[in-house]
VOMI-932924 format. One record per atom (N, C-alpha, C, O, CB): x, z, y; residue in one letter. Coordinates in pm, whole numbers, plus 50000, padded with zeros to 5 digits. Atoms other than C-alpha are relative to their C-alpha. Glycine has a CB too. Layout:
XZYA
...
# end
This chain:
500845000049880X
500005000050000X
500885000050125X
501825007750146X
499055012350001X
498954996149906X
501374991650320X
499625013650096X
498655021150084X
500274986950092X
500074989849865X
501855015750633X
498744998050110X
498295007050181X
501454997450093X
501055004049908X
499104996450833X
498545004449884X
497635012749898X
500224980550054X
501304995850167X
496534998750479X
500225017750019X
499215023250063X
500904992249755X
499744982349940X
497845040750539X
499055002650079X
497895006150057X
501375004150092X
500695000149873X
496985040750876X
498354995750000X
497635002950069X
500824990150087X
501025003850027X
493815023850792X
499005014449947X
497975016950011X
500314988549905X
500644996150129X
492475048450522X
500105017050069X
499075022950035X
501014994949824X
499834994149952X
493505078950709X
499415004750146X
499235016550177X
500794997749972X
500755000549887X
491885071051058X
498665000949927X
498045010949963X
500264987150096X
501165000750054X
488625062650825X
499495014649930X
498335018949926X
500104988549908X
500104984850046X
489045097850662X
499405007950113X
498275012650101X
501485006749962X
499894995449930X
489275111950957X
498555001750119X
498095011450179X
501104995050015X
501045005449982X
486445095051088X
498465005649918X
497315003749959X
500444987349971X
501215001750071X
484105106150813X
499525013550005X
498375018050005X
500124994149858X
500304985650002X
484935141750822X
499325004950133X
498605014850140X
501315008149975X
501164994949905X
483445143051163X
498544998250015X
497825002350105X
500284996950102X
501365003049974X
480195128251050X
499335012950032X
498875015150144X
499334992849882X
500944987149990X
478535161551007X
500195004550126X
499105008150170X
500295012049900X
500034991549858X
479645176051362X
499804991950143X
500184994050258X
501485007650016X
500435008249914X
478125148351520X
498455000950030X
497814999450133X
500414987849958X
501794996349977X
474395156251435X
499465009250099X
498435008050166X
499355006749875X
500514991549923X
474445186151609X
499614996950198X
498675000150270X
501045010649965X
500105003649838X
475125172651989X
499164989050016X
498594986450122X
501414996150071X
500755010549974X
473405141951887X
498405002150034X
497624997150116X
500214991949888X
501154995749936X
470535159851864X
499295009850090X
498105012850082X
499595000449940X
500234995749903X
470415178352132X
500004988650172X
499214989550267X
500955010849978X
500395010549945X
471045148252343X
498594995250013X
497914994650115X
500624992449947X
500665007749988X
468545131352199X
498645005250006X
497674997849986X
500304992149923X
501224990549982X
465805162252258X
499775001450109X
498665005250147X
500025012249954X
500134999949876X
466735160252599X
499344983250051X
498474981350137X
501515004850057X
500435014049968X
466275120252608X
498674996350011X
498094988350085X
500464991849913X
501335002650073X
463035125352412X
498895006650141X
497775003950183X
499905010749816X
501094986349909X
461715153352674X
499474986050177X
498434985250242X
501815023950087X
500355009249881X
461815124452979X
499624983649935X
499504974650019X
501494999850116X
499995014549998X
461315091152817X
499214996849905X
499414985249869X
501234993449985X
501425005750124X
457915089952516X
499715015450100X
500175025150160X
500144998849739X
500934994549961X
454975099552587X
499335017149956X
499865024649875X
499314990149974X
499734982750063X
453735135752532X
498834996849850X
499005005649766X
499175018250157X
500564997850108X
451205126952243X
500874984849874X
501034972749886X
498095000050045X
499515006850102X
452875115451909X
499604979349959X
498584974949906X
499425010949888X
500195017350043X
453335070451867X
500694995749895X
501854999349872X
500474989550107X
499095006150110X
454285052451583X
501614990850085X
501544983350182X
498764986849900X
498534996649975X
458145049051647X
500574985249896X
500364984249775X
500545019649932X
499195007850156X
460225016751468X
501404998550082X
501474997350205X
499204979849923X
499214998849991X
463455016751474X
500954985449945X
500864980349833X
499985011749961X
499755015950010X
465654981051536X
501345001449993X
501765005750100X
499494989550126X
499115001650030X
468814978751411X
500874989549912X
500044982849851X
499935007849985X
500035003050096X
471204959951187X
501365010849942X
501735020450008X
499964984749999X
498814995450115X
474284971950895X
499595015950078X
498505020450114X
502164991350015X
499774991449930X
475865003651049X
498815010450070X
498295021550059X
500694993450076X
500734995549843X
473955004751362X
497905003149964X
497105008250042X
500364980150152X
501014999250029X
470585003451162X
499305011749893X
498085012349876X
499964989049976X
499824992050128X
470695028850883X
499415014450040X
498765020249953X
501695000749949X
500394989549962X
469875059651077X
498715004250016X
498325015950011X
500505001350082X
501764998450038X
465795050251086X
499635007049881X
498855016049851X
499264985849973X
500964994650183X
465615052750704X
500595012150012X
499785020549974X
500474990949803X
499144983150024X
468035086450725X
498595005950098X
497885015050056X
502295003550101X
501224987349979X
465165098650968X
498974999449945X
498485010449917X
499465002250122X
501295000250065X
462305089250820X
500005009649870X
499155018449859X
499644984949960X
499984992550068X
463565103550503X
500375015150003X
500215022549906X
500434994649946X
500024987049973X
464455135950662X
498675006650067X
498355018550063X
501115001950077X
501014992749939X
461365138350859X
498554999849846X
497575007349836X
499574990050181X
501114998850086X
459165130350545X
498194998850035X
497594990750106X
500305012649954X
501534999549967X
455385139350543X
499985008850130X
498995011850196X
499025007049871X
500304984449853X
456055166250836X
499664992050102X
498824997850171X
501625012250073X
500265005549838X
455715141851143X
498404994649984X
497744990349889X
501294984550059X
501635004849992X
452315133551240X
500104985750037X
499064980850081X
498985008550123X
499825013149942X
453785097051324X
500324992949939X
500654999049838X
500634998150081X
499455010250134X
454875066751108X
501814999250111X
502175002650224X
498614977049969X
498525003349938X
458675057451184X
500714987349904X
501234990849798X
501105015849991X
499405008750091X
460005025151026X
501174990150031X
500934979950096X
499024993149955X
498665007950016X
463245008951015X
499544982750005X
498624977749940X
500845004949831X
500375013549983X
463254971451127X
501834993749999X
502854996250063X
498874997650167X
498185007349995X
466534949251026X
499574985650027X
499144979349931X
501185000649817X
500395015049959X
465774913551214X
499775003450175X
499865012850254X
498304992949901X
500155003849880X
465104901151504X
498254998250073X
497804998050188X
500824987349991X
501314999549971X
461374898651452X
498705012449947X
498445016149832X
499734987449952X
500884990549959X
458684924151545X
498994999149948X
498384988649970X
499775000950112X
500744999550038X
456284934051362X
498544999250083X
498555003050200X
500375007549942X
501475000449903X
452384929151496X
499985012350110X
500085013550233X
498475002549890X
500424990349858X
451704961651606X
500845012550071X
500495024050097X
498675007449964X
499634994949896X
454524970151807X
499474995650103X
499234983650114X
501075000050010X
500525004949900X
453184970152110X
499655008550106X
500295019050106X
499094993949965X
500284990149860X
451824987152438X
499465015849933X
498575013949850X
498454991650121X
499874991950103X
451745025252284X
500295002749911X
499625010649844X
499665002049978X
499265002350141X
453955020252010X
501695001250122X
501894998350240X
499454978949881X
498504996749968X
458175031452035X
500764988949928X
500834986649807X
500515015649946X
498835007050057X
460755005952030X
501495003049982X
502054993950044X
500044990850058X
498734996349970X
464445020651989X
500844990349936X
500764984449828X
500305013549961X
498675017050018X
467334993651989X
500655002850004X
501145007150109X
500384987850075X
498864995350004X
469945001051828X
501354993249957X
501564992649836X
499785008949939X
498805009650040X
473504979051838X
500995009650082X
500735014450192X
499914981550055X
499124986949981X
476595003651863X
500894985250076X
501034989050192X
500765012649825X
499335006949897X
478594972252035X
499064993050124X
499314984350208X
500824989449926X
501125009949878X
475484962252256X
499784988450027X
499184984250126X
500155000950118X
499955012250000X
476104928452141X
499184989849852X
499134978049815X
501514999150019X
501095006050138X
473854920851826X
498734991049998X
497704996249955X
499345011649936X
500755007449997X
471784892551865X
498524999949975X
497654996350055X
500474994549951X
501314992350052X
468824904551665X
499695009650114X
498755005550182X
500235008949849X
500234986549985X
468644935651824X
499614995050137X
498554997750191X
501205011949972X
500335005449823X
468994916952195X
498754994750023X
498054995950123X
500974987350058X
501095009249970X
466394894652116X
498545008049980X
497485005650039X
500144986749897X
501384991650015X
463834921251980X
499925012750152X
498845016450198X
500125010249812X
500304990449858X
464524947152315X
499464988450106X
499014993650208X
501685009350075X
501025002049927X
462874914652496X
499014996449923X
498754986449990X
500204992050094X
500704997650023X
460194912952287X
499305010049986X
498125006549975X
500104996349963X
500124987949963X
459504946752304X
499445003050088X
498415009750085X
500785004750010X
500114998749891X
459504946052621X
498834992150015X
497814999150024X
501084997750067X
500985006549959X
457144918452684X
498635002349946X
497574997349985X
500344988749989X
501214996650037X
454814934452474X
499435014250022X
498375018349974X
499964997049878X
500354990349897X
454744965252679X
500315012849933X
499965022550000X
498504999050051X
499554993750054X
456264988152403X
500885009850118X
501575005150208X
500544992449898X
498394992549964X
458585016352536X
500975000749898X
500855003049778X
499935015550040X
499145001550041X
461685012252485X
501385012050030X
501725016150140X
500004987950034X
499074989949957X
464615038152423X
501674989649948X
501664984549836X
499565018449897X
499025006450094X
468315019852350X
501005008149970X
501435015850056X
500584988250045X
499354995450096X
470415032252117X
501714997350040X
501475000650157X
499404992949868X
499265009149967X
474145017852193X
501125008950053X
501025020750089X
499364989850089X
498534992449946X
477935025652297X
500574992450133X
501494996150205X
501354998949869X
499295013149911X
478484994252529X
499144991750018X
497934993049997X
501184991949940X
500485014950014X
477774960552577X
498544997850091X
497865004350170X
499704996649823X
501645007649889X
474664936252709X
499135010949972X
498865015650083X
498954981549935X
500844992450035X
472234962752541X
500075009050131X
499155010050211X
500265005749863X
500344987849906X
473054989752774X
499884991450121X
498794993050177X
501205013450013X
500445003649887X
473484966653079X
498154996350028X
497474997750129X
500934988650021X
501455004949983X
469924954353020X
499865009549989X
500875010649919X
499204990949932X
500564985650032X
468844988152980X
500085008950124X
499195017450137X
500855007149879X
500134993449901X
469795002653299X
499704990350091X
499074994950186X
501015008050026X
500705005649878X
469024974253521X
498705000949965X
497935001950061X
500354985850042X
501644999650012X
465534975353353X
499285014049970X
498135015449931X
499544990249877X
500024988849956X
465745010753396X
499405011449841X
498825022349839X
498994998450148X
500584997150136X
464975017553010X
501165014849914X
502305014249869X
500084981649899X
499124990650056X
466245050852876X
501394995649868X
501304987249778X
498885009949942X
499075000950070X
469615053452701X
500505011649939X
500505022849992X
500784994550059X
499214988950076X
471485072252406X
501034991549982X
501034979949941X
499395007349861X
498195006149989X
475465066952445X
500545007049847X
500895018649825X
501245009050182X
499084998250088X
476835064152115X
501405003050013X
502024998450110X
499944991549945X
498184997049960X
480715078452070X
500584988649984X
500394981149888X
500965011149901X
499345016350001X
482775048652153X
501225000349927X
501925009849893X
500414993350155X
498014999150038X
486135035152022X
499775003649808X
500435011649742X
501235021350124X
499654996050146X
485265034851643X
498914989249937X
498134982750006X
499735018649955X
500585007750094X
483665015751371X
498425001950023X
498095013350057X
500535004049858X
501424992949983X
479755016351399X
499525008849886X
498845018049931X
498904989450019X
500254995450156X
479095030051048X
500195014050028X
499295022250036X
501084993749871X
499754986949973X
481065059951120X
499335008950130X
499735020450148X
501354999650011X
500384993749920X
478955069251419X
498285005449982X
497525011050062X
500404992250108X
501575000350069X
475505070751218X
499705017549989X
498565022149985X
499964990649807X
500154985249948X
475945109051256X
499395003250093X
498355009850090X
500955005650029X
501235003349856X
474825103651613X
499464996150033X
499104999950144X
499864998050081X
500695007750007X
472905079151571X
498265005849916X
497145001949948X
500954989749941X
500934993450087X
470615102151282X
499835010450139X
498835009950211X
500635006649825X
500664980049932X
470535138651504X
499874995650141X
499365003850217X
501505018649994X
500695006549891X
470145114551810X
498354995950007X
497674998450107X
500744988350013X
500995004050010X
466835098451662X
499045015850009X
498095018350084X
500034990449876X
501324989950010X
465255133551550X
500385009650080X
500145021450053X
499565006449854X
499604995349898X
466715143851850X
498115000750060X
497195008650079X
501374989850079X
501035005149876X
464265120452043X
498594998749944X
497874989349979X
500444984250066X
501435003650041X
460935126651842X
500105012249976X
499255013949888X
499474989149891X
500264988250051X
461455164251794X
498945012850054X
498615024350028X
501185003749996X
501244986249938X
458885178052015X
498524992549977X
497514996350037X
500195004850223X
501385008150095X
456015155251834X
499945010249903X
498775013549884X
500274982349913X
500214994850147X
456585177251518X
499565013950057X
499875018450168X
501485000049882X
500234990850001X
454985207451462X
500715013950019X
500225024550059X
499594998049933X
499654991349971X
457825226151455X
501474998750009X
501984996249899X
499475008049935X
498585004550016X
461585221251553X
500964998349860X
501125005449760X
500655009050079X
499144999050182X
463935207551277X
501465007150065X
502365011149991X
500494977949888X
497994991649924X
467455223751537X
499625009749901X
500545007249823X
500435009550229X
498984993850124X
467385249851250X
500535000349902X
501505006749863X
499965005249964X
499265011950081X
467475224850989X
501144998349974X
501905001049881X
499894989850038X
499075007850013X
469635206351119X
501575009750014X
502655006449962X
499694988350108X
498674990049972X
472295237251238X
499955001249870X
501074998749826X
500015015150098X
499424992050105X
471835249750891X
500454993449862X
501014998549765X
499045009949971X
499155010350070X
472615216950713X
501274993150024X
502044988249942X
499364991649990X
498615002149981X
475365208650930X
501145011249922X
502165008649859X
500155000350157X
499184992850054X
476735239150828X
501045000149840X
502215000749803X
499235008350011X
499475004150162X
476765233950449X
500234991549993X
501204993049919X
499395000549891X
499015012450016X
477905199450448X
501194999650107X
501864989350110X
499154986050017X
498585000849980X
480875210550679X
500805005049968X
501955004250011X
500345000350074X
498964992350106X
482045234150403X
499784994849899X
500085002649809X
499945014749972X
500005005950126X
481435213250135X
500684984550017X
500534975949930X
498445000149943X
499045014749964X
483765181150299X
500945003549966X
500765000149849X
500264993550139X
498584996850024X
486945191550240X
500244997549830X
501284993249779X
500335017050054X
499915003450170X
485985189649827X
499354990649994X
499104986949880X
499495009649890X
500105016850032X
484725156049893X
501064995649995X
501464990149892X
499354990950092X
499325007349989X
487385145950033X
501205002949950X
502215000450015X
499944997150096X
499344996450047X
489305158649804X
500984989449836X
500374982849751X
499215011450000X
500045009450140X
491535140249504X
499895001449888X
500234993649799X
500774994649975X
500324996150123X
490435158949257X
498355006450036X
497815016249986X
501255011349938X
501424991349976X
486905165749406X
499194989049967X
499834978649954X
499615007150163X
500805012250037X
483625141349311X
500194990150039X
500064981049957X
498944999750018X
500145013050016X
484165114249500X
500784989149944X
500444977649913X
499834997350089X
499575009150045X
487185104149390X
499995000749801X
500414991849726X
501314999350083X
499945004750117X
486815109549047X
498644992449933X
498404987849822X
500425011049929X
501055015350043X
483505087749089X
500674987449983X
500484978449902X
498884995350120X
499135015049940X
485905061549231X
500904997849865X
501104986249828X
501275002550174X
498675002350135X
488565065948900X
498454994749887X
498434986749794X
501335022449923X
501115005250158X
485065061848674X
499474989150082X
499754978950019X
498395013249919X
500315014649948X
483895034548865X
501114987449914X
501004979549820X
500335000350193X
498935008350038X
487175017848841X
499524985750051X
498424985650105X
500315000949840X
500505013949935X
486834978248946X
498834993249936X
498644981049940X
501124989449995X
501595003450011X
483484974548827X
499185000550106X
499385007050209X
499345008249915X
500925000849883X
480764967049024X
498745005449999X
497965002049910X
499794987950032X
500804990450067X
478264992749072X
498654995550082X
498654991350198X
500565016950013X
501254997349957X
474334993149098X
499705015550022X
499925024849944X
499104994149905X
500284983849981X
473155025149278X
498424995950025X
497774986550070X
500995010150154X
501415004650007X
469935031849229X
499135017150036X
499725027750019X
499654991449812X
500304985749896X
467915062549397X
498514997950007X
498084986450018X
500815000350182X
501625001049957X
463775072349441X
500104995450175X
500944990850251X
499035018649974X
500385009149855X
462225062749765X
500605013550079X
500745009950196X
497894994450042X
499544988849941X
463685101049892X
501434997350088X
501774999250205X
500165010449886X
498555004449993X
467295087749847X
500304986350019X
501454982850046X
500675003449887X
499505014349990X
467005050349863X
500964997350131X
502044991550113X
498694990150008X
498864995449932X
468645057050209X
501075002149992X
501744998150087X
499965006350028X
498844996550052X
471585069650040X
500544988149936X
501564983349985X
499875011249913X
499545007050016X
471895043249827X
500444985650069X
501254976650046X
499625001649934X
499675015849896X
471665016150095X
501285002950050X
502174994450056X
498884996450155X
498714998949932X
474405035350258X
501434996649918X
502434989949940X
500055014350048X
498345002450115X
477035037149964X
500274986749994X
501394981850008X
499915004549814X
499495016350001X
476394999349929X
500604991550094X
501274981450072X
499064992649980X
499285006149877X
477394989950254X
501155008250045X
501905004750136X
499034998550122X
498194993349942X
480485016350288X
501014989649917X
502064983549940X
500515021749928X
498735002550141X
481705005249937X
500004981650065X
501114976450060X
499125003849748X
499895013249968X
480864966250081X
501574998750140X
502594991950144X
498164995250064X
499325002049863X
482584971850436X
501645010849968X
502755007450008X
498695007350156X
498594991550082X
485504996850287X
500114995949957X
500614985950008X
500355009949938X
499244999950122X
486244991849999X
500254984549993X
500864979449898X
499205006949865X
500015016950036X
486004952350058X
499584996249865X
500364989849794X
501474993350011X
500195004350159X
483764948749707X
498425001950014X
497785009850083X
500885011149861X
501464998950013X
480254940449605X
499705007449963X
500495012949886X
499374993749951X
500734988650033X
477894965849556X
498204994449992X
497854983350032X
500415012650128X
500935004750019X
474334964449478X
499035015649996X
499545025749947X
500194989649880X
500764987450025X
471284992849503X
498554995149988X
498184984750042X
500195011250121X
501725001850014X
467524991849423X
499265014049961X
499825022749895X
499594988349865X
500884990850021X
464515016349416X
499575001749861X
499454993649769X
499004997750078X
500824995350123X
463035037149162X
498705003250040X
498455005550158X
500585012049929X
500085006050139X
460865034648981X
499654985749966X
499414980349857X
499125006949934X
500145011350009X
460415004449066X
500834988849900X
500364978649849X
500064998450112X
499005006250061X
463614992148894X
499595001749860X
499974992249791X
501375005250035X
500104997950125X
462425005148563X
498884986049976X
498794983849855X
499505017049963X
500965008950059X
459824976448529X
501164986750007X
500954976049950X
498334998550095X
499365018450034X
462594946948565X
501275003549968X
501644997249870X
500084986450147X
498834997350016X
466174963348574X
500625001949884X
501724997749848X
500155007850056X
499514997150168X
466164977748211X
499814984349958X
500694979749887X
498765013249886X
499975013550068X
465074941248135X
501704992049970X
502094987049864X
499014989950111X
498745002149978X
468884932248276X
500935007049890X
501625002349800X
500265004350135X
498974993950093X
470584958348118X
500205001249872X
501265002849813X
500105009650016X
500105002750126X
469034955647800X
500574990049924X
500864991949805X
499034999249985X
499965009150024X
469954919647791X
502034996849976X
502614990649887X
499014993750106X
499084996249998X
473464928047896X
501284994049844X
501505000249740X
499495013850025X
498855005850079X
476184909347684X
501435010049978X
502135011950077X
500414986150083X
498814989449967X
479114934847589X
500884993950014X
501535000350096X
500405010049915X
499015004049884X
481704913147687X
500025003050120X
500765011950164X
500074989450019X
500324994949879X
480614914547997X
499555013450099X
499515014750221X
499424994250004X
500434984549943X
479424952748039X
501275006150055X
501095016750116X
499355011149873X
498674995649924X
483174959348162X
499814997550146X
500155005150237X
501364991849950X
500195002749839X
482374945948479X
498835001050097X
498474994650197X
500284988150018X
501664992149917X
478974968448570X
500285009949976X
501155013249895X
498324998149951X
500394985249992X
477995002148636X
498795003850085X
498304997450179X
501165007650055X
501154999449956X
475275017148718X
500285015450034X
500875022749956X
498824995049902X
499884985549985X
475085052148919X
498274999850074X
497634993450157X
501645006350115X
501254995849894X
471905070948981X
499715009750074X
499825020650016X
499025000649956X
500294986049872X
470985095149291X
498905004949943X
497954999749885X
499624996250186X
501054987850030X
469175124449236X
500015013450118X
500745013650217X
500465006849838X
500004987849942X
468515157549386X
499715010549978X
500595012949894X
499645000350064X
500284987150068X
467345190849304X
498314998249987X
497615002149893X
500575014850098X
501635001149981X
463585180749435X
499484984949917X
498374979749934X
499584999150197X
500275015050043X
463575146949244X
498905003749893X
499105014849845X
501464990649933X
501034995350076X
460515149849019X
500484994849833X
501454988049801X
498474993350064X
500045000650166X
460275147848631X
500334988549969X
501454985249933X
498715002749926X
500005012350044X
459155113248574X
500944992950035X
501644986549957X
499074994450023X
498295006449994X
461985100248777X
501125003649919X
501844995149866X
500665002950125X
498665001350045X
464625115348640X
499875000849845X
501005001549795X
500965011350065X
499785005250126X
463405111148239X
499694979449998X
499654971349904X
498775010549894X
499965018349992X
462995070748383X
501624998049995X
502114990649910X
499214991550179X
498625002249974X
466885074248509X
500915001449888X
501954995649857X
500415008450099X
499074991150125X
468005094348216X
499554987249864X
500334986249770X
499135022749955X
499855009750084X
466735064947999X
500944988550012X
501704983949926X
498944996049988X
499205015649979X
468235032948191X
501615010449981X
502335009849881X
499644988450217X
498314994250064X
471715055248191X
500315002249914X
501535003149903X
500595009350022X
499425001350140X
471665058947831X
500064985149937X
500684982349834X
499155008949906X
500565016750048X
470415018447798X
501254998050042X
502064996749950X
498534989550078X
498525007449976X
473695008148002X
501025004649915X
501534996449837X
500595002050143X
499154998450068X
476035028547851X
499514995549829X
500524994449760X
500415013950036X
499895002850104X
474995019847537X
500484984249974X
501084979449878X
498885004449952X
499675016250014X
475254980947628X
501924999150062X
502374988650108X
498574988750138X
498745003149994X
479244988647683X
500315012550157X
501255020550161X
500234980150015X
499715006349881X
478774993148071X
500375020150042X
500535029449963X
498424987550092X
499404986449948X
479775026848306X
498465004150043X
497834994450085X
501384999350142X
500674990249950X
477205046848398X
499865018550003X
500435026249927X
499194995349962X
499274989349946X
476705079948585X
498695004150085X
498154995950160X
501534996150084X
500984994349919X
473785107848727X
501115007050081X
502135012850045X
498785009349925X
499424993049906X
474755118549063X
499155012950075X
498055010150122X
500394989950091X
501084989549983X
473195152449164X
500404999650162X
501605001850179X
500175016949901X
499784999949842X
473195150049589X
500025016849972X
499375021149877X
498574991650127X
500634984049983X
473485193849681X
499154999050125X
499004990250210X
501275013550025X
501215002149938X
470855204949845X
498654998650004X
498034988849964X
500084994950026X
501364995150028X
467505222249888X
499354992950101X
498194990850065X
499755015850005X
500745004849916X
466395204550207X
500474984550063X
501564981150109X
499915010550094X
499015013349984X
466505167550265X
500994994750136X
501754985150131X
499024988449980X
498655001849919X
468615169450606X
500975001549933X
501844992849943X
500245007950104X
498884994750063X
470905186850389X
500814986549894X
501854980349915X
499375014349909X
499655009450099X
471265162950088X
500094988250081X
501104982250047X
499034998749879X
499695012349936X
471125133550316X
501504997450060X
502184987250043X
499044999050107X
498844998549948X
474155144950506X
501215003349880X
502354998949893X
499795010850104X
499565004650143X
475515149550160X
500724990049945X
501854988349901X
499184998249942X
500025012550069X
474915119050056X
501274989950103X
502234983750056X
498144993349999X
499245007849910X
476545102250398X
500955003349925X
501284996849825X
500095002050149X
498484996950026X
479675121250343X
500754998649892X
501954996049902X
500245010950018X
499555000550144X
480045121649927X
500704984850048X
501914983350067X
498595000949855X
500105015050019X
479705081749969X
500884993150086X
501404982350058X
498644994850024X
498504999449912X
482285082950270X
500724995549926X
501134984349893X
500675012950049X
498475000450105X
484725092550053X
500114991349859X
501184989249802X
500305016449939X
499955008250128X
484075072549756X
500574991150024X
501664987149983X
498944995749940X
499445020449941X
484095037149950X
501235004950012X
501815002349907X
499354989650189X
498704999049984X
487565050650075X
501355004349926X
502555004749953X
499935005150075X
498774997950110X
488965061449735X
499684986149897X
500414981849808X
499865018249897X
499585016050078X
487905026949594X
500784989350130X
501324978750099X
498124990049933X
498955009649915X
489685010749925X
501535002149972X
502434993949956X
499835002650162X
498864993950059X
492345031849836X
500704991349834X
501864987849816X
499375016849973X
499475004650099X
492615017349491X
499834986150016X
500554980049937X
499555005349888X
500025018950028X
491924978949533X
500725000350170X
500284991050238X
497744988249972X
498665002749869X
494914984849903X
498764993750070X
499164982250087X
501824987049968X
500825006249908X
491804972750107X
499895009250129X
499465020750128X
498634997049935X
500224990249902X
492074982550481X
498355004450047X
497484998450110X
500784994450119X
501234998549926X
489244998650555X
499634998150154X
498664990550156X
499725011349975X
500415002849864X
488694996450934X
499024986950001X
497804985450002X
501334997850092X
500405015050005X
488984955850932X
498334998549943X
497895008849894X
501174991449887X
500845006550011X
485784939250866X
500134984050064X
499254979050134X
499115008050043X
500115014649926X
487094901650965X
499064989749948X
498664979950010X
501324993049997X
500865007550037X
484984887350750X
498444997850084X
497884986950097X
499935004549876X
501174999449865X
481724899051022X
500504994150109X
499774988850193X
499565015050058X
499485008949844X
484074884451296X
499834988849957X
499084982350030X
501625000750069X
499925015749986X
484444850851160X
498194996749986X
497614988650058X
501174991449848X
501635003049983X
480524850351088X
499874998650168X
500064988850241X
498885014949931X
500445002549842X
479654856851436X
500534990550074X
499994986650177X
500235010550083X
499065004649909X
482194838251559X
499594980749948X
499964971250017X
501925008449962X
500315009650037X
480954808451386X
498094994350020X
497464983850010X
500625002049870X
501055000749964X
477694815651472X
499474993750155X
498444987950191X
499765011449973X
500035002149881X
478414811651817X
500584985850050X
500864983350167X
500585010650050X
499195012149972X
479934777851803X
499154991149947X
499434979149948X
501424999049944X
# end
């Protein structure tokens, strides 16, 4: 590995271990943002993002659960669903303020009389945002967007926390807490993630998670994609049990060397899920291939979510670690755009 691949993998560490001590200011920020800029009775809320910069909807939604009296849904495109619209929340979120999608849905948004809160560290986003006088949350600048989804999560249920019945700030203080004593044995080389990363090995893994955790697994797939430089793949339960076992069943053992399958769980995951999971993980391994139940810790889903960020941190960066891939880079998203624009 060179000295720059080092440097790489080390800044990204470094980077991950502050996710957790980012929720806390984020959401206090974003309680203050919330207190001047939505309305005082509870609106359905969607949340516009893409990769990175988008991920923090489903993390709130799945932390806020059945408790909010409001819908909240994650939008990855450029196009707007019907009924955003005049009494309905638009938040736009592109951590370089330059995301095309994201630009093009804050003026639709707009023209359809939505409020709008933007999300963002820089760029056209925020300029349009203060000349059109549209509230702003300042992401921490100077870093990868991915790694700023800390402030981006305790920013959102920042800015919807006086809709709920009853503040989640003790929640969230008392989940930061336990996932900032339980990082240090993530990121550890003899702690879970990397000896997920040694059982992984250069296989290519399906993560697969209920609708609680599917969040989680979207995230691992896009660290381990954008780290680790390697395909990854995730899908819902139980949904997966009606076509997925079809795959794995079918599964050629030559070929089972080069799959794996890991499934998310939690302490609250119900029965039927996890004797559905506990079947397909005995179906793969039996067809050759790697598989692996992952228990998220954690009694409350802020908790396990923030968990989940951080476990999955460290994973992508102990499989970048083993296949010398710098993590930072992402040139492969530059030359897209860059080709996009020509």
């Amino acid at each position: 590995m060179t000295a720059g691949h080092r440097a790489d993998l080390d800044r990204m560490r470094s980077l991950v271990a502050t996710l957790p001590d980012q929720v806390d200011p984020g959401f206090r920020a974003g309680a203050c943002l919330g207190e001047s800029a939505l309305r005082i009775d509870p609106s359905p809320v969607w949340f516009v993002g893409m990769g990175g910069s988008g991920i923090a909807g489903d993390l709130a939604a799945a932390a806020l659960g059945d408790r909010a009296g409001f819908s909240l849904h994650a939008v990855r495109g450029p196009e707007l669903p019907p009924d955003l619209r005049k009494g309905t929340v638009a938040v736009l979120s592109s951590y370089s303020g330059e995301t095309w999608e994201v630009l093009r849905a804050y003026d639709v948004a707009g023209r359809r009389g939505a409020t709008r809160v933007v999300f963002a560290a820089g760029g056209q986003l925020i300029d349009r945002a203060e000349k059109d006088g549209v509230p702003t949350f300042r992401l921490p600048p100077d870093q990868p967007p991915r790694t700023a989804v800390g402030s981006a999560l305790g920013g959102l249920l920042g800015l919807v926390d006086a809709w709920l019945p009853t503040s989640n700030a003790g929640r969230i203080t008392h989940a930061v807490g336990r996932t900032r004593r339980r990082s240090p044995r993530f990121a550890s080389s003899r702690g879970p993630a990397a000896a997920l990363a040694r059982a992984v090995g250069d296989r290519t893994p399906y993560i697969y998670a209920g609708a609680d955790l599917l969040p989680i697994a979207r995230r691992w797939r896009t660290d381990i994609e954008e780290n680790a430089k390697r395909l990854a793949m995730f899908d819902g339960l139980p949904e997966a049990f009606h076509h997925a076992v079809v795959g794995w069943d079918a599964l050629p053992r030559p070929e089972a060397a080069r799959w794996g399958a890991i499934l998310l769980r939690w302490s609250g995951t119900g029965r039927d899920l996890k004797r559905g999971a506990a079947y397909l993980e005995r179906l793969a391994r039996s067809r050759g291939a790697f598989a692996r139940t992952v228990q998220l810790p954690g009694d409350d889903p802020i908790e396990y979510l923030l968990n989940g960020i951080v476990l999955g941190g460290y994973l992508s960066l102990f499989l970048a670690e083993r296949s010398r891939a710098p993590p930072l880079r992402t040139d492969a998203i530059d030359r897209l755009k860059a080709a996009l624009t020509t």
